[in-house]
N, C-alpha and C positions, 0 to 999 in steps of 0.2 A: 512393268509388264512388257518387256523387251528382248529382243535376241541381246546376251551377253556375252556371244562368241565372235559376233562381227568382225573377221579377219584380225587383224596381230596391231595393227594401230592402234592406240588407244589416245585420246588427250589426257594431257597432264591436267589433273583438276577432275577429271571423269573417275574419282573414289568411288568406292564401296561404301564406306562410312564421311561423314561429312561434320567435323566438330568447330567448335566456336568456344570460346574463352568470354562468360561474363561475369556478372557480378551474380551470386546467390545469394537466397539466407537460409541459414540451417535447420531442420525440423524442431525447434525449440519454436521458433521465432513465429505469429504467423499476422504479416503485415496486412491479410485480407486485400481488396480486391483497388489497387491502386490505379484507377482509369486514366491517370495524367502519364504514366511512364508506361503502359499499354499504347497510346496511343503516339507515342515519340515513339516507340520502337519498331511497332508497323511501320511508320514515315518514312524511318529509316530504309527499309527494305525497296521501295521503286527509285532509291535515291543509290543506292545499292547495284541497277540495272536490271533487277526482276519488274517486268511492267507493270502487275500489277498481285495484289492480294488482299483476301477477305480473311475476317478472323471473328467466331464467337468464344468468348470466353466466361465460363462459371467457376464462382467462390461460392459455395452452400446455396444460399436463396440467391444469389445477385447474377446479375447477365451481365456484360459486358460485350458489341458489339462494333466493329469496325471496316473500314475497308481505304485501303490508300492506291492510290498507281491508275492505271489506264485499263480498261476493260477492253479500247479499240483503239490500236495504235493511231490508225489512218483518219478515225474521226476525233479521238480524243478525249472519248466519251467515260468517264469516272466508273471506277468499279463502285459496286453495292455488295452490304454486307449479306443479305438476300439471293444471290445471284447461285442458279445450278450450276451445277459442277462435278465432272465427271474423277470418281473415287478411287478407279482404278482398284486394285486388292486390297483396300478395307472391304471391297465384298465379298471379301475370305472371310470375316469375321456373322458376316449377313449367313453365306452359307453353311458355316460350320454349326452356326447356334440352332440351323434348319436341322442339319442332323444331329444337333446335341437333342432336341425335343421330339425326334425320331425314335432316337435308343432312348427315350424315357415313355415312349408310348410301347416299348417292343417290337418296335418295326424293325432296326437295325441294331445292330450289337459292331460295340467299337473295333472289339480285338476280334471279330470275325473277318475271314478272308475274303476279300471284294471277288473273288473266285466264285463264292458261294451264292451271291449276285446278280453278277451281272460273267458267266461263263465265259472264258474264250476271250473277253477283252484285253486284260494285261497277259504277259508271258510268263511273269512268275507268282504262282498260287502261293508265294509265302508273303506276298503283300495284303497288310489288314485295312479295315478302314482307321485306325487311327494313325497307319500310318500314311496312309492320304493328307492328312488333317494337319501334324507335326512336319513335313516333308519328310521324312525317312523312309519313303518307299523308294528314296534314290531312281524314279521315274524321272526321263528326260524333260527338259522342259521346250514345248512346242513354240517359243518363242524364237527358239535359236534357229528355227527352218523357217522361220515366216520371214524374217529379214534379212538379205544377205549383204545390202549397200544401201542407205539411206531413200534412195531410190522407189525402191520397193515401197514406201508407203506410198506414193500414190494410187499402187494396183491395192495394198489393204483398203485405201479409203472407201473404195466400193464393192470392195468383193464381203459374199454371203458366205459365212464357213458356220457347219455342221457340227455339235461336239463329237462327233463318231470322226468328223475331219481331222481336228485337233488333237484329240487322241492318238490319232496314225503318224501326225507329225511328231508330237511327243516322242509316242514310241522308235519312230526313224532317226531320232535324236543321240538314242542308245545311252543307258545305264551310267548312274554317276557311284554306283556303289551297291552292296545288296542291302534286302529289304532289312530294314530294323535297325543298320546301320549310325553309327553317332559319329562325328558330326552327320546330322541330314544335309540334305542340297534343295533348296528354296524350287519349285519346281511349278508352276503355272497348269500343269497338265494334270497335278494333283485334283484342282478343285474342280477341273473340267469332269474327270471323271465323278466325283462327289455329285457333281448335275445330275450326270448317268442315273446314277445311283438313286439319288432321289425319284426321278422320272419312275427307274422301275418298281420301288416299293411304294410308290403313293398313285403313280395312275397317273400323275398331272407336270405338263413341265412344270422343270426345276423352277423357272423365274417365276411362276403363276405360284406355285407351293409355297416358295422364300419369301413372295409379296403378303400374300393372307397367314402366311405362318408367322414370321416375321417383321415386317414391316409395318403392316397391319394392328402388327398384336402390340406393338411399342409406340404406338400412335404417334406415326410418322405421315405427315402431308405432304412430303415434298420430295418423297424418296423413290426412284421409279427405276425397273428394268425399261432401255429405252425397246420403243418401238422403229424408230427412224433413225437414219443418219443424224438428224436436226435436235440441237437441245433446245428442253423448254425456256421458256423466257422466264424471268430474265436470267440474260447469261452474259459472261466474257466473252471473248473470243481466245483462240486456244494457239498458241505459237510454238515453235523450237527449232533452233538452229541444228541439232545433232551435233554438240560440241564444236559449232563455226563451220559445219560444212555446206549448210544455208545460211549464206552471207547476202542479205539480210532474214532473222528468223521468220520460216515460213507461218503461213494461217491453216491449219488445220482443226476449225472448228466444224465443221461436215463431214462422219465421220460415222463408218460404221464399225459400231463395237462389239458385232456376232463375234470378233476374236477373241474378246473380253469375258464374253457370259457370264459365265459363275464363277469366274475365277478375277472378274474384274470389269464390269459395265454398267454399276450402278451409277446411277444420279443421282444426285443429293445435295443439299443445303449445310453448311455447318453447326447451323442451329441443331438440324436435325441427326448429324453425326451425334453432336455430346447427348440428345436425349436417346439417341441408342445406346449407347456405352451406358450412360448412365442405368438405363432402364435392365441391361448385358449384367453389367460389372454389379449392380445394386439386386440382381438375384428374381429381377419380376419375367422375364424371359422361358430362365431355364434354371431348375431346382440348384440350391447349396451343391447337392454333392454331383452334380453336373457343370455344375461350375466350376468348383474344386478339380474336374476333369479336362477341362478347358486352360487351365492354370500351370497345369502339370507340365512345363516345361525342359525341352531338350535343345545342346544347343545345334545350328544350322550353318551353315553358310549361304551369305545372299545368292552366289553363284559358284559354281565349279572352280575352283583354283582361287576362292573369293581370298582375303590377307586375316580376316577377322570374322569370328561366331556373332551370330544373334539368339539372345532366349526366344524359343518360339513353343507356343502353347497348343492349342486346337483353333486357328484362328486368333490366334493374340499371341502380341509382341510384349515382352517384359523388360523394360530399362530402369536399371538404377539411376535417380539421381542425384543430382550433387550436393543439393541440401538436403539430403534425405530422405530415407524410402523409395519408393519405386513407382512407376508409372504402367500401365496396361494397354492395350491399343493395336493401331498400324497404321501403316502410311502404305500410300498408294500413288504411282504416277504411270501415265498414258500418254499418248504423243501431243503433246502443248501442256497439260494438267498434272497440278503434281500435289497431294494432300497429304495432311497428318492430322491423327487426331489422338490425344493421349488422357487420361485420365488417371487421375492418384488413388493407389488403393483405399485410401478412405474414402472414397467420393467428393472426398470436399472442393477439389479443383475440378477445371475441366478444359480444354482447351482445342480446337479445330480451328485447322486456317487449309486455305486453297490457294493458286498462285495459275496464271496464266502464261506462263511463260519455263519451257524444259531444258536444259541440257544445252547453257549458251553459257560458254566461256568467262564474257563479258560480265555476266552478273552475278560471279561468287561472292563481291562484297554484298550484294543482297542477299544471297543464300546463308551469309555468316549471319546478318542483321535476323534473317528470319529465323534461323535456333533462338537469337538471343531473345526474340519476342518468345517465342515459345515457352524457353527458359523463367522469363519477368513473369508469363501467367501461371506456369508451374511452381513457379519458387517464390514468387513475390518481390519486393525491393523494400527490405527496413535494412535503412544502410547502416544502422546502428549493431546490427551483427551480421554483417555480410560477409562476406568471404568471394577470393576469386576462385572462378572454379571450369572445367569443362565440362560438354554435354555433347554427346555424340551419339546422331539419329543413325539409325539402319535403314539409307535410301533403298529399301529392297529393289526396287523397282528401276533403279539406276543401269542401263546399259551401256559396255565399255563399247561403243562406237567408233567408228573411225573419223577425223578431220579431214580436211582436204589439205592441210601443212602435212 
């Protein structure tokens, strides 16, 4: 949830896609939930230069939970597997299922025109709600006017922005294509308006609706639209160089995320991530064939000029993997916080982790280690029919920044 036009510099290392080379095992094989090589491969990761990360992992009934690295550089204090954490655009997938249980009460209809809505807000009346949902409204995304030089986050830290604010930025952003368009363009201003939208067919702000609609309904305790700059305890502390242009990465754990809303400010536990997906993906949310509508995917680009598509559904990410089948989800990253949480079409895996630390040159070997854990919980390790293989995440959320080199 970044500006991804940041003047013409870019770091080397500052990809779209981000892949790792490890071992798999192929959907034949299923090694169940191997706690010893889970927990080497987290280690790996603050060893890697990411300071720190939390990881829940589920096999059918079994949990699996960890945490390796630093939650506070300055005091040294150990992350916890517990610890909130800010989700950034996995709360596309919070708000998208808000309006999948909308169009199954009649409130909204997919393929109707957000024109019909909310009047007068976008410029082009051939944009629908689903294509809000997919990005194919080729709507600007208001990310790229909020930040012009790294700079600038200190005036986001405390400034208050309006979704009618963001909306205007979006739109001053100007058009990456027309409405219905394939590839889409991943668009943040997308789900701001989806708030809208919400607001005017139900009466209630978006975040109050999305909480009791959702959050609520999937018996989530630890999952909250913030009220405050301040997260709840316990927490990390939230860092990021900007690709080495704060040399040493700065602290940006005080933080207001009115920029975020509905398109990205949820707080959350990773426990609590897998029992939403689970609860999403497993059909107890939003009907079979509203979920089958969710599913329906088109492919995207992270950003405008981005090198590579992602499958992107109504709030869900689609990846193949390497041992077979597919996984469901999204990942989500804000300034210091960067998540993913994925789960395998059969529900039988499941996997969330969070990291405290964004966009520092220094620690791609940790950023490779953390696929590869990802990987090890998705795929499992029976080395008796492994294979090597790659896996390459859709950092949506990744902005081509500039260095100070």
């Amino acid at each position: 949830m970044l500006a991804r036009k940041l003047l013409t510099a870019v770091v080397a290392g500052s990809a779209i896609l981000a892949t790792a080379t490890v071992t798999a095992t192929p959907a034949a094989a299923d090694p169940g939930l191997d706690r010893r090589a889970l927990r080497q491969t987290l280690e790996e990761v603050p060893k890697g230069g990411v300071y720190g990360i939390y990881s829940d992992v589920r096999y059918q009934r079994q949990e699996w939970r960890g945490a390796a690295g630093r939650a506070d550089v300055t005091t040294g204090r150990p992350m916890r597997p517990d610890m909130r954490h800010r989700v950034g655009s996995i709360t596309k997938s919070f708000t998208a299922t808000a309006v999948l249980r909308l169009v199954e009460r009649g409130r909204i209809r997919l393929d109707a025109p957000v024109e019909s809505y909310l009047p007068g807000l976008l410029p082009d009346p051939r944009i629908t709600v689903r294509m809000l949902l997919n990005h194919t409204s080729h709507v600007g995304d208001y990310d790229e006017a909020l930040i012009r030089v790294p700079e600038d986050l200190e005036a986001m830290r405390v400034r208050q922005y309006s979704k009618q604010e963001l909306v205007t930025l979006g739109l001053g952003v100007g058009k990456t294509g027309e409405p219905g368009q394939v590839p889409g363009v991943y668009s943040n201003t997308n789900y701001i308006v989806l708030g809208l939208l919400i607001t005017k067919v139900t009466g209630e702000e978006a975040e109050d609706h999305i909480t009791r609609s959702v959050i609520r309904a999937a018996g989530l305790r630890d999952t909250t639209f913030p009220r405050t700059p301040y997260l709840p305890r316990p927490h990390a502390r939230a860092y990021t160089s900007v690709f080495g242009y704060f040399d040493p990465p700065r602290d940006y754990t005080v933080f207001n995320m009115s920029w975020g809303s509905t398109a990205g400010a949820i707080v959350s536990t990773m426990s609590d991530l897998n029992r939403f997906y689970r609860a999403l993906l497993g059909g107890k949310l939003v009907s079979q064939a509203s979920l089958a509508q969710m599913k329906q995917t088109v492919p995207i680009l992270p950003g405008e000029g981005a090198p590579a598509t992602v499958d992107y559904g109504l709030g869900l990410v689609s990846l193949n993997l390497p041992c077979g089948g597919k996984v469901w989800g999204h990942d989500g990253g804000v300034i210091g916080m960067a998540t993913n949480s994925l789960t395998t079409e059969d529900l039988r895996r499941q996997v969330s982790t969070g990291v405290n630390l964004t966009w520092h040159p220094a620690a791609e070997p940790g950023e490779i280690a953390h696929s590869r854990h990802l990987l090890t919980a998705l795929c499992g390790t029976d080395q008796s029919a492994a294979k090597s293989a790659t896996f390459t995440l859709p950092n949506l959320d990744t902005p081509p920044l500039p260095s100070r080199s």
